[in-house]
C-alpha positions as CSV (number, residue, x, y, z in Angstrom):
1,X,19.5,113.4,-95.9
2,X,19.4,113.2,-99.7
3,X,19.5,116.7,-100.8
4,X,22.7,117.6,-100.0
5,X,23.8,115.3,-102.4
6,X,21.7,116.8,-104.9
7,X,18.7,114.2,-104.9
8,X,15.5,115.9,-104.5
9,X,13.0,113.7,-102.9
10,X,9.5,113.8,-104.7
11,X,7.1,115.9,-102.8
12,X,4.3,113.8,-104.2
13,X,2.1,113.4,-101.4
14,X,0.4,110.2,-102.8
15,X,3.8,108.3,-103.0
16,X,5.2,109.6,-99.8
17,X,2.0,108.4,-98.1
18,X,1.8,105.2,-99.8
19,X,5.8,104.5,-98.5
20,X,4.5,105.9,-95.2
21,X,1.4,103.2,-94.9
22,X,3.3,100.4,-96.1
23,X,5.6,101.0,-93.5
24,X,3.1,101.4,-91.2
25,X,1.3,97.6,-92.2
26,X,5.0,96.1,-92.6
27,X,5.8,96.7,-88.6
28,X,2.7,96.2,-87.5
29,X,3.2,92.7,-89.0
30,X,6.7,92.6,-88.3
31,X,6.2,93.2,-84.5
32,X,3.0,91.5,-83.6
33,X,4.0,87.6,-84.8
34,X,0.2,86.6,-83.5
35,X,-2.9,87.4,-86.3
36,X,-5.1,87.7,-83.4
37,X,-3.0,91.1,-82.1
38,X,-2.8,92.4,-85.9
39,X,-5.5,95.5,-85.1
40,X,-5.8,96.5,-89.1
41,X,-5.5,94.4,-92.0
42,X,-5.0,96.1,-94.8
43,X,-6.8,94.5,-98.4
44,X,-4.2,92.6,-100.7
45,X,-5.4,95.7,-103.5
46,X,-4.3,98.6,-100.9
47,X,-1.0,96.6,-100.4
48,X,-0.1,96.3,-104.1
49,X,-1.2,99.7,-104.3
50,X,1.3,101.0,-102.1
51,X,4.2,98.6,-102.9
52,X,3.8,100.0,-106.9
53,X,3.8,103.5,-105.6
54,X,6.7,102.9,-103.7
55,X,7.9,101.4,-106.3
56,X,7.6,104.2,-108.7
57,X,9.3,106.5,-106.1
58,X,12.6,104.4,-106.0
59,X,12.8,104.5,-109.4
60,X,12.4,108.2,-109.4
61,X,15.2,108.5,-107.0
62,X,17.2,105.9,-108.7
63,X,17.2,108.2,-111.9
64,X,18.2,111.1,-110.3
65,X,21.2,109.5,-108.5
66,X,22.1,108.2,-111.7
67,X,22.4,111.5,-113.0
68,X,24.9,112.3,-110.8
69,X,27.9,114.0,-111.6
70,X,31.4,112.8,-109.7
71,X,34.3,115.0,-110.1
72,X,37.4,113.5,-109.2
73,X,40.7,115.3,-108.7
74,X,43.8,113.8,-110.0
75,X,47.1,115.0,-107.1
């Protein structure tokens, strides 16, 4: 979705798998409101673990959108 724009999504497969499992832990949470039907909790390390990778992969996209260059044309 992002390449034609010229932002090349890292192909790091430790961040892209980290994004991946926090999504993962987020809906399981998200969906099941009881603790009891929660199948996997994840430890708080792995959590922080994937939050600062996912993390470091926004800001990796955030630098390359902000290198961005917009032509405008004047009529």
């Amino acid at each position: 979705m992002l390449t034609p724009l010229g932002i090349d999504v890292s192909n790091d497969i430790h961040l892209i798998s980290s994004l991946e499992q926090l999504a993962v832990h987020r809906g399981a949470y998200a969906h099941n409101f009881s603790q009891s039907r929660i199948k996997i909790i994840p430890s708080t390390l792995d959590l922080l673990n994937y939050v600062n990778d996912s993390i470091l992969l926004m800001k990796k996209l955030y630098l390359q959108i902000e290198n961005i260059k917009y032509f405008s044309y004047k009529y």
